[in-house]
C-alpha positions in Angstrom: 18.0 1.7 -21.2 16.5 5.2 -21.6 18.6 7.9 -23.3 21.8 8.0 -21.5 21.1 12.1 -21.6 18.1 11.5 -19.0 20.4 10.9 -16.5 22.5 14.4 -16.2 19.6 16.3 -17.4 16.3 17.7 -16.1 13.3 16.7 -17.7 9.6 15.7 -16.9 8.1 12.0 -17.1 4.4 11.3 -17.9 2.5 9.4 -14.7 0.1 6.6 -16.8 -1.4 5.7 -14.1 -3.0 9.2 -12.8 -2.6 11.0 -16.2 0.3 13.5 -14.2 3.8 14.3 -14.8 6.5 14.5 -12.6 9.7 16.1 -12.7 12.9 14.7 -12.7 16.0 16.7 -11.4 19.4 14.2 -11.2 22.0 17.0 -11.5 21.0 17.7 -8.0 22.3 14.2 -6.7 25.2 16.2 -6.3 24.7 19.3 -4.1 25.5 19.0 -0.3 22.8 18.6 2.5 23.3 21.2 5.5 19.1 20.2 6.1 17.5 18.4 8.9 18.5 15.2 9.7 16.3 11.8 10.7 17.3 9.9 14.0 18.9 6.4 13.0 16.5 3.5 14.2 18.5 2.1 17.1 16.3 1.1 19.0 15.8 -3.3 19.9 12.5 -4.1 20.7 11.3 -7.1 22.7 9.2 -10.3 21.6 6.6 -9.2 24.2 6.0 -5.7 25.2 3.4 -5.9 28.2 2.2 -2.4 27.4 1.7 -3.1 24.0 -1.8 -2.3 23.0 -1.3 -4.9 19.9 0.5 -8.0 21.8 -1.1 -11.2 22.4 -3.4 -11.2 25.9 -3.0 -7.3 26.2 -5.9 -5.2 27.1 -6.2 -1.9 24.3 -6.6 1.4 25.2 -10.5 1.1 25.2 -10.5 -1.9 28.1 -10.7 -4.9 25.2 -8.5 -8.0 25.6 -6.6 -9.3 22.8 -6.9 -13.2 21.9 -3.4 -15.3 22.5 -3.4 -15.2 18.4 -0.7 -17.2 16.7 1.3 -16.2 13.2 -0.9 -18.7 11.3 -4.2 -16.8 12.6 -3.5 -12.5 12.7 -5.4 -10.8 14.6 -8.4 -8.7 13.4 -10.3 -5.8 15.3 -12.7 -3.0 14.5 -10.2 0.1 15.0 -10.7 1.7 18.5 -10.0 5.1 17.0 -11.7 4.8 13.4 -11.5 7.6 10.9 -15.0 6.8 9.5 -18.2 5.1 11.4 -20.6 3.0 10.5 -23.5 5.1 12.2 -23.8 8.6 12.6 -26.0 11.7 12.5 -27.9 12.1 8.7 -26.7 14.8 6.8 -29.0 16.5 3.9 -27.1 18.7 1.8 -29.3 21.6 1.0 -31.0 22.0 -2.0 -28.9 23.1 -5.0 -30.5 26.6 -6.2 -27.6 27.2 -8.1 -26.4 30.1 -5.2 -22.4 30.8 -5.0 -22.7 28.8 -1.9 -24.4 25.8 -3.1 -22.1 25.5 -5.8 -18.9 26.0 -3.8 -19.4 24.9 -0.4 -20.4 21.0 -1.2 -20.6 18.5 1.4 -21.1 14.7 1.7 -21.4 12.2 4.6 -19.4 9.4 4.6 -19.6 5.9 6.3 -17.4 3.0 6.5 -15.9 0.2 9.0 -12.0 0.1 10.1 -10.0 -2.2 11.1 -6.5 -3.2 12.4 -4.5 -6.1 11.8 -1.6 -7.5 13.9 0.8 -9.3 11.3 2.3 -11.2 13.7 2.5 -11.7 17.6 6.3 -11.2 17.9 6.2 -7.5 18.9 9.7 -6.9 16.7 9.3 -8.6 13.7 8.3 -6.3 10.6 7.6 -8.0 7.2 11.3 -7.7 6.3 12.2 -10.1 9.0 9.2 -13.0 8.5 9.3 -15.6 5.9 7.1 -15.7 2.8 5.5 -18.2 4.9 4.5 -16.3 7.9 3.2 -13.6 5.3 1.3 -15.9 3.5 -1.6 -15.9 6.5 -1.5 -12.0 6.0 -2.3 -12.0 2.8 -5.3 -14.6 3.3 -7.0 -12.3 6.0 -6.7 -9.3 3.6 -8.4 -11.6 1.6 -11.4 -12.8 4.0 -11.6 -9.1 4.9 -12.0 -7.8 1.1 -15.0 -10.9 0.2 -16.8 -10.4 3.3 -17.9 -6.7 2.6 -17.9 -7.5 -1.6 -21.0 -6.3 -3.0 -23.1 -9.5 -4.1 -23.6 -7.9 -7.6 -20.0 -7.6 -8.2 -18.5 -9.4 -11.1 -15.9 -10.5 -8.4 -19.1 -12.3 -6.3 -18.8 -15.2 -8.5 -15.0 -16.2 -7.8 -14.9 -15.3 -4.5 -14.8 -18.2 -2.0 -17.9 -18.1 1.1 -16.7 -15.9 4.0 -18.2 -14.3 7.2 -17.4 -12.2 9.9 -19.4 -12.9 12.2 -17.1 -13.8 13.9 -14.7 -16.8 11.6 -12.5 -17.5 14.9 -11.3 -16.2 17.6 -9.2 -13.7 16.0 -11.4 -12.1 13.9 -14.3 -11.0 16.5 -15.9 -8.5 14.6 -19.4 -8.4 12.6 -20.5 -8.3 9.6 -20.9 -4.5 7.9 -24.0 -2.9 8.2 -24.0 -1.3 4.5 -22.6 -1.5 1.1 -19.2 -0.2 1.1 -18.1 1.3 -2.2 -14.2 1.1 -1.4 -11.9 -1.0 0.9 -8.6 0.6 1.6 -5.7 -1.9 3.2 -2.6 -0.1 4.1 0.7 -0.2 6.2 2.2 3.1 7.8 5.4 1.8 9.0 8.2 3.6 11.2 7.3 6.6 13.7 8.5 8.7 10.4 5.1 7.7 8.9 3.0 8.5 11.9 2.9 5.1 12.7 1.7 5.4 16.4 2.7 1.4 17.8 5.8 -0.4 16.4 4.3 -3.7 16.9 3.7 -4.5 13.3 0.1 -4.1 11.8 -2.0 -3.0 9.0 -4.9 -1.2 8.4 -8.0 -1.6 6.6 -10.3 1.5 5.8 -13.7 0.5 4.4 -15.9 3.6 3.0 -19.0 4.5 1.1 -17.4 6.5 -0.9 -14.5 6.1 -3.5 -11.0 7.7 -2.3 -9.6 10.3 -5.1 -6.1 8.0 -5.5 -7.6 5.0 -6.5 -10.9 6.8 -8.2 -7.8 9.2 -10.3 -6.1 5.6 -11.2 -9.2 3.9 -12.3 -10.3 6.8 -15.3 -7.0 6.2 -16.7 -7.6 2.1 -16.4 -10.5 2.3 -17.7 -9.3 4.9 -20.3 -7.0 2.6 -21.8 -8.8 -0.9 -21.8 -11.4 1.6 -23.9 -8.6 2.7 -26.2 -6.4 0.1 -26.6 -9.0 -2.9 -27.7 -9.7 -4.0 -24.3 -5.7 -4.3 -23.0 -5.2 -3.7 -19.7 -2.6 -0.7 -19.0 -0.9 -2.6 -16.3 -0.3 -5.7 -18.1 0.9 -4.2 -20.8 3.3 -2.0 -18.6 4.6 -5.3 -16.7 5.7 -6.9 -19.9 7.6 -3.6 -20.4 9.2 -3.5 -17.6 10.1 -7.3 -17.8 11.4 -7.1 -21.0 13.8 -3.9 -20.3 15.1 -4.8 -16.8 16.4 -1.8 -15.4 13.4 -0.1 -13.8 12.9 -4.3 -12.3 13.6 -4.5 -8.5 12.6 -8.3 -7.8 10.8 -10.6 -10.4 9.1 -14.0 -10.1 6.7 -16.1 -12.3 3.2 -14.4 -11.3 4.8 -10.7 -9.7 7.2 -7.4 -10.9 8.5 -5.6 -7.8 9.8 -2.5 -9.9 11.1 1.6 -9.8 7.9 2.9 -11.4 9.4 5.2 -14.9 6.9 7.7 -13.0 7.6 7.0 -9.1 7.6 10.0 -7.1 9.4 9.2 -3.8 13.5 7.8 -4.6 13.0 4.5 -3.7 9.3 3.9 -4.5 8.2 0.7 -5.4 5.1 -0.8 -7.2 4.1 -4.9 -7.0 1.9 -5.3 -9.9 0.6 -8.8 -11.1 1.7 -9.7 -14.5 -1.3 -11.1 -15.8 -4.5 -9.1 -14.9 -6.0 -9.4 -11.9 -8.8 -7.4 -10.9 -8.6 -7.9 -6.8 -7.3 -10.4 -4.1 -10.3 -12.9 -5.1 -8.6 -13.7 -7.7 -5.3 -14.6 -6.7 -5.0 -18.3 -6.9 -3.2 -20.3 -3.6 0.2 -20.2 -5.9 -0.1 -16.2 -6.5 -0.7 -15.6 -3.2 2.9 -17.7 -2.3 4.4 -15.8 -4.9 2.8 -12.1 -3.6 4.1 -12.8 -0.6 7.9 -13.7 -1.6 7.8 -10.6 -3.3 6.8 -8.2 -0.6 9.1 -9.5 1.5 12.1 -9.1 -1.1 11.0 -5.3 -0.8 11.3 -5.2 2.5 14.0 -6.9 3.2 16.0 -4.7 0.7 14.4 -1.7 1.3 15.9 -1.8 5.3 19.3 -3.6 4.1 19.9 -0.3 1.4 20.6 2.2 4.3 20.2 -1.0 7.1 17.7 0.5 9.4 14.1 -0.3 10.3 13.4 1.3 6.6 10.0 3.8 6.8 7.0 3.5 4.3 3.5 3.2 3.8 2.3 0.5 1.5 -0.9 -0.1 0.1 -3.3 -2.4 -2.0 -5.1 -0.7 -4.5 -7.5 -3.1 -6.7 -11.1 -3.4 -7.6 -14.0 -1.2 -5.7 -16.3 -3.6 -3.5 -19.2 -2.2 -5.3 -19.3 -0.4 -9.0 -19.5 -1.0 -12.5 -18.6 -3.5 -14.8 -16.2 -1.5 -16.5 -14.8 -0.5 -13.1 -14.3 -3.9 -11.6 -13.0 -5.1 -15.3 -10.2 -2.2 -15.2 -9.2 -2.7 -12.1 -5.5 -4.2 -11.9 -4.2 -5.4 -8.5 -1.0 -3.6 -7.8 0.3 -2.7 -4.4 2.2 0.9 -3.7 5.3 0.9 -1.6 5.9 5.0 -0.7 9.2 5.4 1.5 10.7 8.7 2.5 14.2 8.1 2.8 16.6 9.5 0.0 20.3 9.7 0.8 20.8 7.9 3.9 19.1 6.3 7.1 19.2 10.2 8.8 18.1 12.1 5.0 14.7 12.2 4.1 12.9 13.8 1.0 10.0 16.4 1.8 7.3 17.5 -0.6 7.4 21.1 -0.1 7.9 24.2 -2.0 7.9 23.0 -6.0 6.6 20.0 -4.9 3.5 20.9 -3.3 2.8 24.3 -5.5 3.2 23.0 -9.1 4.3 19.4 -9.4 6.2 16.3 -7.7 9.8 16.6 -8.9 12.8 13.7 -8.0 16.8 13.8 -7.9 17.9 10.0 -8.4 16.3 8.4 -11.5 14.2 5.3 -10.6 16.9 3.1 -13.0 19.4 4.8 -10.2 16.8 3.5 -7.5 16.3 0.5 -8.9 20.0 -0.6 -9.3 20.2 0.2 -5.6 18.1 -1.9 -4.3 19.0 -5.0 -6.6 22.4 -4.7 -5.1 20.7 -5.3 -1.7 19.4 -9.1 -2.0 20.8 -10.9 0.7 20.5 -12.1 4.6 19.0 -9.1 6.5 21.4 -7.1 7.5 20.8 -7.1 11.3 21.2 -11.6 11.5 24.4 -10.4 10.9 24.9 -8.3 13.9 26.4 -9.2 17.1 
């Protein structure tokens, strides 16, 4: 356990991973909340939603059809509204002449490819309430996706089984990208509380030429330590930790540690981290891929049985770049990032603002608090129990 004292005291805790530092309030559990308050999730939601732009045999807002997919096949789809495209207008920043404006006013284009995918073609069933099973499929299309725009010269290329896009089955009618991407991005935003837009549950997948600054700001310190430490690997190393001490340790099986970062940000944040290291989803064998699947949905089954409501989040994968070098593909360390709002209750929410967004991220409830928490809430799914 860490120093009993950490618990009653203020104090700041050193990020690895990004080379920050947080701090961490938990005298503050204790004052009362006259703020705003979060609607409870009370609304049912139907198998089939016929104005569903996601549901099997629905058109999208663009006129497109979607295939009568099936849970062993999700469905795939270039995003109708991407953030990024794959063609556009050249842009030539101007020549650097070492002017005020040229060194201050920088710009560069970026392209990519994104996509969308369906996790299932019940229009009410969120990861929490599918079996490892029915998750398992998920994880294999994240996987098709990530291969299918590798670069060729990747370290990765070599372990990676054969894919295409062009199109692999009915589900995934899309083509094959028309550059090298340097970064794939797969994510979740789930719950209207995360801007998620269509409760019919889904993914995305952002693919980019260049490399995003969360994952770039992760890698430097990777790559920092496998330099200083002999050629260990900083999440592996931290795994073991975490395995060994328990009480930062959400939900554990042979290949996976669902666990309370010592550095998390958000109260009931959650990392899945691999034990052993591995660089990307190529190299997750049929066994790990079970076992990554078992533990996302311990996470979020627990995460909606702690306050039992449709629990809000956004998850994502962070792991190798599709194109860099050595030392950045050798860094790398699958791990996935689980980022929930909610503090107190289903109606309380935490908002960076103020301290938060001027100096540094600060935290009430310890991530040992957090962690206990949501151990306590193995179990059936809450709502199977109701009425």
């Amino acid at each position: 356990m860490p120093d009993a004292i950490l618990d009653d005291i203020s104090h700041r805790r050193y990020n690895a991973l990004r080379g920050t530092w947080i701090l961490v309030s938990p005298h503050r559990t204790k004052r009362p909340w006259q703020g705003q308050q979060e609607g409870a999730t009370q609304t049912t939601l139907p198998e089939y939603d016929p104005s569903c732009y996601l549901c099997p045999g629905n058109k999208r807002a663009q006129g497109d059809a979607n295939p009568k997919y099936t849970a062993e096949e999700p469905f795939v789809f270039v995003n109708d509204y991407s953030a990024v495209k794959e063609e556009q207008a050249d842009y030539n920043p101007p020549d650097q002449d070492g002017s005020i404006s040229a060194r201050l006013l920088r710009a560069e284009s970026t392209t990519g490819k994104c996509y969308v995918i369906t996790f299932n073609p019940a229009h009410n069933l969120t990861l929490a309430d599918l079996q490892p099973s029915q998750i398992v499929p998920i994880i294999r299309a994240w996987t098709r996706i990530y291969t299918a725009h590798l670069s060729p010269k990747s370290p990765l290329a070599s372990v990676s089984q054969p894919t295409t896009l062009a199109p692999v089955s009915h589900t995934e009618s899309i083509t094959a990208p028309k550059a090298q991407y340097r970064y794939m991005q797969i994510f979740e935003n789930k719950g209207a509380a995360m801007g998620c837009s269509n409760p019919h549950p889904h993914g995305q997948i952002w693919t980019t030429t260049s490399l995003p600054e969360e994952p770039a700001a992760e890698l430097v310190q990777l790559s920092k330590y496998r330099r200083e430490q002999g050629g260990a690997h900083l999440l592996e190393d931290y795994a073991q930790l975490e395995s060994e001490k328990k009480e930062r340790v959400v939900y554990e099986n042979a290949s996976f540690l669902a666990l309370c970062p010592w550095w998390a940000t958000w109260p009931f944040e959650v990392m899945v981290v691999t034990k052993k290291h591995r660089r990307a989803l190529v190299d997750l064998s049929e066994q790990e891929k079970t076992e990554l699947a078992e533990a996302l949905q311990e996470v979020t089954r627990r995460y909606d049985n702690l306050f039992e409501t449709h629990f809000p989040y956004s998850m994502g994968l962070h792991q190798a770049p599709l194109e860099g070098t050595k030392d950045e593909i050798e860094s790398s360390h699958f791990h996935i990032h689980f980022y929930p709002p909610l503090l107190r209750s289903a109606t309380v929410r935490k908002f960076l603002v103020g301290y938060e967004m001027l100096a540094e991220p600060q935290r009430d409830i310890t991530p040992e608090q957090a962690a206990a928490r949501l151990r306590n809430c193995a179990g059936v799914l809450y709502r199977k129990n109701m009425a």
